[in-house]
C-alpha atoms as a printed R data frame, in Angstrom:
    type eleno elety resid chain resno       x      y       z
1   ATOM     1    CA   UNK     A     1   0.000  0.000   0.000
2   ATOM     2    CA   UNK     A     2   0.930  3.293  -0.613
3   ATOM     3    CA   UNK     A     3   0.360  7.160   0.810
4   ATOM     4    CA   UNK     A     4   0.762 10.162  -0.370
5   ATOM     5    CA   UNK     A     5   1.156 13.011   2.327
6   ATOM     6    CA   UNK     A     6   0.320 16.285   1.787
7   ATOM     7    CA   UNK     A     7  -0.746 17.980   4.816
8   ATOM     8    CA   UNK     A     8   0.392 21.864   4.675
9   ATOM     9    CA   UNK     A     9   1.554 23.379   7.619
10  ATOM    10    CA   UNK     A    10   1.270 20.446   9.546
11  ATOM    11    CA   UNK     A    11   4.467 19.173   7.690
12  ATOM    12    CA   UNK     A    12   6.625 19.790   9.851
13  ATOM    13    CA   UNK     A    13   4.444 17.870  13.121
14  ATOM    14    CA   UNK     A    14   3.755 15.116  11.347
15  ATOM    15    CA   UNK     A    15   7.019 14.432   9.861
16  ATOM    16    CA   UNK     A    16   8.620 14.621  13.454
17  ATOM    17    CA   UNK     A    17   6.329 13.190  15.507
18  ATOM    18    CA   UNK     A    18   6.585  9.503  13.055
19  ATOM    19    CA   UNK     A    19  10.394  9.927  12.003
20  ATOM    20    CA   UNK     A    20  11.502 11.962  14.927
21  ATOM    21    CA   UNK     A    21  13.224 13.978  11.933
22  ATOM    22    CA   UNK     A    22  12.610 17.662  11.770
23  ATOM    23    CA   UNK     A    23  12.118 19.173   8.771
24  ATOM    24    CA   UNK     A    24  13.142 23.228   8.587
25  ATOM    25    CA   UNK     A    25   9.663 23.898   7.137
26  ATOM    26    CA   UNK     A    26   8.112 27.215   9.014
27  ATOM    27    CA   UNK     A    27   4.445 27.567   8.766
28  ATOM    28    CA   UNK     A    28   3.435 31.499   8.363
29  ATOM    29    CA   UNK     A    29   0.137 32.709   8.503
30  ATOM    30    CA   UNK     A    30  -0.486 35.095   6.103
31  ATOM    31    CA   UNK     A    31  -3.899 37.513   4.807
32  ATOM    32    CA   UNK     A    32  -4.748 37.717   1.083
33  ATOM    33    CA   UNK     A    33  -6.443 40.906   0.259
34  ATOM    34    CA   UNK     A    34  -9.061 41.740  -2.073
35  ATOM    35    CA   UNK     A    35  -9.227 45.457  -3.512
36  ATOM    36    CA   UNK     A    36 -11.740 47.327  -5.184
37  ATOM    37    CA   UNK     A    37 -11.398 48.850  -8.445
38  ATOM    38    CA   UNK     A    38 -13.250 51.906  -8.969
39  ATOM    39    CA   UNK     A    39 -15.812 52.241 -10.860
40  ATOM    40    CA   UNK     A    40 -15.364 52.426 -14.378
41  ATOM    41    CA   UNK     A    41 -11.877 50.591 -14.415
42  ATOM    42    CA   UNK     A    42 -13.010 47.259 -13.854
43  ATOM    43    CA   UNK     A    43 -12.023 46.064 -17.438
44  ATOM    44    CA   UNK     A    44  -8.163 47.364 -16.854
45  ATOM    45    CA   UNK     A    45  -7.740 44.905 -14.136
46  ATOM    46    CA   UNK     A    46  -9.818 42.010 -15.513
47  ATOM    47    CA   UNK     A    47  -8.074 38.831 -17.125
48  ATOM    48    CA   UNK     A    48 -10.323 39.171 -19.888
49  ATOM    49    CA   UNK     A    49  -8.859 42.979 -20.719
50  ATOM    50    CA   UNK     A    50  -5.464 40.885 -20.404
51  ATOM    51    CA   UNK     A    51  -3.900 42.268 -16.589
52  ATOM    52    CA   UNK     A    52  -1.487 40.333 -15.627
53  ATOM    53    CA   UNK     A    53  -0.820 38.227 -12.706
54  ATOM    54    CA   UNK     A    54   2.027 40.422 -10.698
55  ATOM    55    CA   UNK     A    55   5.088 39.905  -8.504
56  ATOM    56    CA   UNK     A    56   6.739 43.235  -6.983
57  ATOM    57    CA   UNK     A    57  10.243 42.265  -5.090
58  ATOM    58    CA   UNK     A    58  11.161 45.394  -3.751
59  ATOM    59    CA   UNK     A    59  11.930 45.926  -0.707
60  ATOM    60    CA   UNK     A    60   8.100 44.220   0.230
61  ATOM    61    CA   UNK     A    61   7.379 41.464  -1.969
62  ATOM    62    CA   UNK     A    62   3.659 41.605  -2.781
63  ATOM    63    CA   UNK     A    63   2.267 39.489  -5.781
64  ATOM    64    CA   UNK     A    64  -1.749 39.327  -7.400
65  ATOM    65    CA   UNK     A    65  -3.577 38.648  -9.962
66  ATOM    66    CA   UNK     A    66  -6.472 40.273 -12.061
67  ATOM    67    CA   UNK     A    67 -10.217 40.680 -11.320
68  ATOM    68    CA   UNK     A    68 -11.640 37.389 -12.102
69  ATOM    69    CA   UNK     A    69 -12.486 35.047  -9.294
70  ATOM    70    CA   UNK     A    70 -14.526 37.756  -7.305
71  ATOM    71    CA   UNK     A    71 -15.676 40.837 -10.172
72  ATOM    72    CA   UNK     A    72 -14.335 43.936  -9.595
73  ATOM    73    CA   UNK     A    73 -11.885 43.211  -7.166
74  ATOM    74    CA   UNK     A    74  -8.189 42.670  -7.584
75  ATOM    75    CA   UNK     A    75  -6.234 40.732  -5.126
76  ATOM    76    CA   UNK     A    76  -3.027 41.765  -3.846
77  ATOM    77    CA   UNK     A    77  -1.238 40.341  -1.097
78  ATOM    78    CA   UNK     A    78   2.287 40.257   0.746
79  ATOM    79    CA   UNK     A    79   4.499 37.160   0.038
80  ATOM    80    CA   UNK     A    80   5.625 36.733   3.896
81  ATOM    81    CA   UNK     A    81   4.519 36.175   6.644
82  ATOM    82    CA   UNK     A    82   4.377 35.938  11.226
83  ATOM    83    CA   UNK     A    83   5.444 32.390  12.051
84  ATOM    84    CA   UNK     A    84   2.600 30.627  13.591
85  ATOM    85    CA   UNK     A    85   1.545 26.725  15.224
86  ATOM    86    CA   UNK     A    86  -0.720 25.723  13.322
87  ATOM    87    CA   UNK     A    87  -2.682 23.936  16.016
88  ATOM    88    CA   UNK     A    88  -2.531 27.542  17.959
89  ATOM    89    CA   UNK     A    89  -2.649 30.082  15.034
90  ATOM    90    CA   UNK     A    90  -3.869 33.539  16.359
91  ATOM    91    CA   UNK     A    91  -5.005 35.048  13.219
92  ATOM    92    CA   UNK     A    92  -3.628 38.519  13.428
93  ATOM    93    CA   UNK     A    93  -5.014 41.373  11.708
94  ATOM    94    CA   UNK     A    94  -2.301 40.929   8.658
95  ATOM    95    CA   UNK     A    95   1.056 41.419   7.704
96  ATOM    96    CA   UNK     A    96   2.333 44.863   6.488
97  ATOM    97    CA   UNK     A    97  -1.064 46.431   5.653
98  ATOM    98    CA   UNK     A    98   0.377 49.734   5.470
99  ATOM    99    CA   UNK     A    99   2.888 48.667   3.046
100 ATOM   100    CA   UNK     A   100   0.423 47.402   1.072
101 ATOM   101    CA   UNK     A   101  -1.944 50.613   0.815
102 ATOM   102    CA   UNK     A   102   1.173 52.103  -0.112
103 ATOM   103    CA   UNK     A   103   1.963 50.119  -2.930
104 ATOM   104    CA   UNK     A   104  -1.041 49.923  -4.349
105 ATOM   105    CA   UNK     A   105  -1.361 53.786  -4.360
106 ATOM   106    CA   UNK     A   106   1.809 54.142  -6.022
107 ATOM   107    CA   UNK     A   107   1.213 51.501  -8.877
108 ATOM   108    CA   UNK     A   108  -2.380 51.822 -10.053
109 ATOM   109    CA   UNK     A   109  -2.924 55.729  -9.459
110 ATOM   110    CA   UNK     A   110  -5.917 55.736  -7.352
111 ATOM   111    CA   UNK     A   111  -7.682 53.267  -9.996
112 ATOM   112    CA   UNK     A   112  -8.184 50.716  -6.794
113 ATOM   113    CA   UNK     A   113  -9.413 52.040  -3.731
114 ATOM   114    CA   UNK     A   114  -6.057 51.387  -1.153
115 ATOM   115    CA   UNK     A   115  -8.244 52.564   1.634
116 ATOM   116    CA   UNK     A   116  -8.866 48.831   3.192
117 ATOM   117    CA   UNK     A   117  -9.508 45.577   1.640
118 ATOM   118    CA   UNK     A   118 -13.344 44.948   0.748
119 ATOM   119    CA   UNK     A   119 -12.347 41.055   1.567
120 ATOM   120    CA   UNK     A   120  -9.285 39.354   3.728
121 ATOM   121    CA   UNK     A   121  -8.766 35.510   3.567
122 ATOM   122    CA   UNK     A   122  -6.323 34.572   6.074
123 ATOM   123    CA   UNK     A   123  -4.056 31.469   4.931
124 ATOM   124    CA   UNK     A   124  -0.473 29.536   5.902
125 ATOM   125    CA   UNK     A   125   2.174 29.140   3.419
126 ATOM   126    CA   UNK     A   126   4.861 26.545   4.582
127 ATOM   127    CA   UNK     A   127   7.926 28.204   4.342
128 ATOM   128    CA   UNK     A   128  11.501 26.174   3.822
129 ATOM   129    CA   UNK     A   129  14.452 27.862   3.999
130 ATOM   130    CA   UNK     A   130  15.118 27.995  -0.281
131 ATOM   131    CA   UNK     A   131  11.578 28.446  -0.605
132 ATOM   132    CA   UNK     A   132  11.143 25.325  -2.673
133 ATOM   133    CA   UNK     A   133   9.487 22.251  -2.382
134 ATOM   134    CA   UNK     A   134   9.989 19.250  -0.695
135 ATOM   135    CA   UNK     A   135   8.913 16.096  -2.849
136 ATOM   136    CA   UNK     A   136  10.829 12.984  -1.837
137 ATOM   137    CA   UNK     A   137  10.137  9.662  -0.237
138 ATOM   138    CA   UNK     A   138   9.670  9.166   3.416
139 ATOM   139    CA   UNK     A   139  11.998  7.105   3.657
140 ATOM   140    CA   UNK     A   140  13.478  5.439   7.125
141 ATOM   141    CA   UNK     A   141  11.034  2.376   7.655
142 ATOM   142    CA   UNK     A   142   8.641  3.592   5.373
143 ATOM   143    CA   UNK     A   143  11.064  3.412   2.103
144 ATOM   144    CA   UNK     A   144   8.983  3.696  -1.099
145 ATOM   145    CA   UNK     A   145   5.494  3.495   0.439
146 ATOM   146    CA   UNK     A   146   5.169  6.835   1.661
147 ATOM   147    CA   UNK     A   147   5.453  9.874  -0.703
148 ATOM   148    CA   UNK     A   148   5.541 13.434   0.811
149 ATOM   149    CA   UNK     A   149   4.840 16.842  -0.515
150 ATOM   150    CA   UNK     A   150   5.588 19.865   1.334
151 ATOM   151    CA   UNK     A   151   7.037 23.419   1.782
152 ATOM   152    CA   UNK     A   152   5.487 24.856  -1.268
153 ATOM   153    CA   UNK     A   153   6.226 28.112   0.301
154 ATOM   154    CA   UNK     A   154   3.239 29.961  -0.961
155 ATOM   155    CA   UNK     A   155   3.776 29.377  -4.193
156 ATOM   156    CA   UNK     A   156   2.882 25.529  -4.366
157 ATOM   157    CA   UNK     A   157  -1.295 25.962  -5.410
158 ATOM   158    CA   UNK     A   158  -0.221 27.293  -9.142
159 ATOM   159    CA   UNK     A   159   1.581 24.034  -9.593
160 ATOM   160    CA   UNK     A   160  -0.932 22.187  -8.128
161 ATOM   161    CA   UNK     A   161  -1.324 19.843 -11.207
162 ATOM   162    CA   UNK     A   162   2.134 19.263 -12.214
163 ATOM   163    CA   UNK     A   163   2.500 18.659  -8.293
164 ATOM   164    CA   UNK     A   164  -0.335 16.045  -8.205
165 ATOM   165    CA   UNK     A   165   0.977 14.225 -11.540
166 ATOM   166    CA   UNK     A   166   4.542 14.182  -9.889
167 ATOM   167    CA   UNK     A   167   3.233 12.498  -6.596
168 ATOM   168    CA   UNK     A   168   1.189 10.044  -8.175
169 ATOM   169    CA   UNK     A   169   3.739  8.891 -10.301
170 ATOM   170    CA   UNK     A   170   6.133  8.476  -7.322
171 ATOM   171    CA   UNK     A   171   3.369  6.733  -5.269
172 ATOM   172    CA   UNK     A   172   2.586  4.076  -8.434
173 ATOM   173    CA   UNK     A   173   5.978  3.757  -9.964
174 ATOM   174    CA   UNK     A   174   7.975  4.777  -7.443
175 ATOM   175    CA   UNK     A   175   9.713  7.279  -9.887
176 ATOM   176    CA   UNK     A   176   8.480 10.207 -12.228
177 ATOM   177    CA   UNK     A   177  10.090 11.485 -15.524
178 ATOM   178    CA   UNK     A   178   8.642 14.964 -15.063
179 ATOM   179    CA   UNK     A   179  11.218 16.815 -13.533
180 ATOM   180    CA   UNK     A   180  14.768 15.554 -11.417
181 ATOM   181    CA   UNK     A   181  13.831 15.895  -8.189
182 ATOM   182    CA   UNK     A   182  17.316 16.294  -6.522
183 ATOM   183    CA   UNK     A   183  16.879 19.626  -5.958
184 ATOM   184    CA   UNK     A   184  13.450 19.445  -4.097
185 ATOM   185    CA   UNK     A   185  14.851 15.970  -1.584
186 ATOM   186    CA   UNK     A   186  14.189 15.880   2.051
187 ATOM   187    CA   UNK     A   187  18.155 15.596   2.764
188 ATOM   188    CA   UNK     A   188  19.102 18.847   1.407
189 ATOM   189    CA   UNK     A   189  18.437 20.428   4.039
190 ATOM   190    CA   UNK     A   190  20.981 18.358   6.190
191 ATOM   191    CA   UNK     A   191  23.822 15.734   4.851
192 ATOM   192    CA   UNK     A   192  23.209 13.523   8.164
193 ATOM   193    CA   UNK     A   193  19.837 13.701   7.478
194 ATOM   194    CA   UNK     A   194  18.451 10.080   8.045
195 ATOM   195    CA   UNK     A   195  15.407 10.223   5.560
C-alpha cells in the first residue's frame, strides 16, 4: 500500500512526531487581500482585458492577480509572513497592511481604492528555507510506500497539477520522468539527514 502526504503546515508535526526527523519547514500565517477597483476601471484589471498576474520584489514582496475570481476586485497580497503553530494560530489582523496601501497607491494611481480591503482571507504558506518544495520519499522504515509533498512556500497551489501528476507517479511507480527531483529531496536540508 501506498500514501501520499500532503498535509500543509502540519508538515513539519507530522514528519517529526513519526520519524523523529525535523524538517526546517516554518508555517506562516499570512492575509490575502481583495481590492476594489473603482468604478469604471473594472475592465483594466480584468483577465479578460489581459492584466497580468504580478510579482513586486522590492523591498516588500507583494504578488496578485487580475479581477476574475470575485468581479471587480483585484487581489493583492504580501508574500511573507508571522510564524505561527498551526494547532494555535492567532489570526492577526495581517502582515504589512500599510505597506500594502502604499503600494497599491503608487502603482495603479488611485484606480483601486487602497483605503482597506473589501475582503481578507487569512491562509499559511509553509515556508523552507530555499523556498522550494519538498517532494521525496519518506523514507526510514517507510522506504517507497510513503510519498511526501511539502514546503510549497506559498507558491505551491499554481503548480498544483504538475505537483499532483509528480506524486502520483512516485506513489505508483515509485519514480516520475517529469522533472529531477534532486533539488526538491528531504536531505538537502541536512547531509546527516536520516530520511
Amino acid at each position: 500500500k501506498k500514501c501520499v502526504v500532503t498535509v500543509g503546515a502540519w508538515a513539519s508535526k507530522l514528519v517529526e512526531k513519526i520519524t523523529g526527523v525535523q524538517l526546517p519547514i516554518q508555517p506562516l500565517e499570512t492575509l490575502v487581500c481583495y481590492w476594489r477597483i473603482k468604478e469604471g476601471y473594472e475592465g483594466k484589471f480584468s483577465i479578460w482585458g489581459e492584466f497580468p498576474t504580478f510579482a513586486s520584489l522590492g523591498r516588500v514582496c507583494l504578488y496578485g492577480s487580475p479581477s476574475l475570481e470575485y468581479p471587480g476586485l483585484i487581489k493583492v497580497a504580501v508574500h511573507s509572513g508571522n510564524p505561527c503553530d498551526p494547532d494555535k494560530r492567532p489570526w492577526g489582523s495581517g502582515v504589512m497592511m500599510d505597506e500594502m496601501k502604499e503600494w497599491i497607491e503608487g502603482r495603479f494611481c488611485g484606480l483601486v481604492d487602497s483605503t482597506e480591503p473589501v475582503m481578507k482571507q487569512f491562509c499559511m504558506y509553509s515556508m523552507t528555507p530555499d523556498e522550494d518544495f519538498v517532494i521525496d520519499f519518506l523514507g526510514g522504515e517507510f522506504g517507497k510506500n510513503v510519498v511526501l509533498g511539502a514546503g510549497f512556500s506559498g507558491h505551491g497551489f499554481k503548480m498544483a497539477p504538475v505537483i499532483g501528476k509528480i506524486l502520483t507517479e512516485l506513489a505508483v511507480d515509485g519514480q516520475t520522468n517529469e522533472v529531477d527531483l534532486k533539488h526538491f529531496r528531504i536531505g538537502r536540508f541536512n547531509a546527516s539527514s536520516k530520511l
